[in-house]
N, C-alpha and C positions, 0 to 999 in steps of 0.2 A: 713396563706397567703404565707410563705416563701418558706413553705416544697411545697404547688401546683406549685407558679416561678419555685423553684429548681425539680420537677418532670416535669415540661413543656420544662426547660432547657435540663436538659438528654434525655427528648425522640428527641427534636430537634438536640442533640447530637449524638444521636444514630442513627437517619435518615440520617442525615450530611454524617456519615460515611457510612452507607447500598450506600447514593450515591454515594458518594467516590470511593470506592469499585467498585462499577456499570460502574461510569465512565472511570477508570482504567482498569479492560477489556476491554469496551468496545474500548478504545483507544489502547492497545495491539493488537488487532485483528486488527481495522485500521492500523497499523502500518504494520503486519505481511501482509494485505490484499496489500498496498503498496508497501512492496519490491516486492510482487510476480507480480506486475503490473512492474514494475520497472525493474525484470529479464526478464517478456514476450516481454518488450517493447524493451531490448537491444538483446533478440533473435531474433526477427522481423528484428532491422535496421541490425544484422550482414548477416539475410538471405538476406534480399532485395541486400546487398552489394556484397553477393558471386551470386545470379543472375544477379547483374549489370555487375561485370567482366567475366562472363560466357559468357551472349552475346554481350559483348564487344569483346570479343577471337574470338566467334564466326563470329563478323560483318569482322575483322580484316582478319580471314582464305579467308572469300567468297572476301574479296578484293583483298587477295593476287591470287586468283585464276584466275582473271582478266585479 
């Protein structure tokens, strides 16, 4: 009766860890999948910012020309 506990134990041991494992990439790749959201998301606001001052100069010229 002890040795089947202690074989039921290890293989639960051994799955424990197969998920472990599993979960650990899987949450490395989330992680790596997040910065790169993270870089596109600060290249986005720096773009939209050098448009904003672009037609900003721009509104600024057509008033001086007034």
């Amino acid at each position: 009766m002890a040795e089947n506990q202690l074989k039921a134990l290890e293989q639960k041991i051994d799955e424990l860890i197969t998920l472990c494992s599993e979960l650990n990439r899987e949450n490395q790749s989330l992680k790596a999948d997040s910065a790169n959201w993270h870089r596109e998301r600060q290249d986005l606001i720096d773009k939209n910012e050098l448009a904003r001052s672009k037609v900003a100069a721009m509104i600024d010229r057509l008033r001086a020309m007034e």
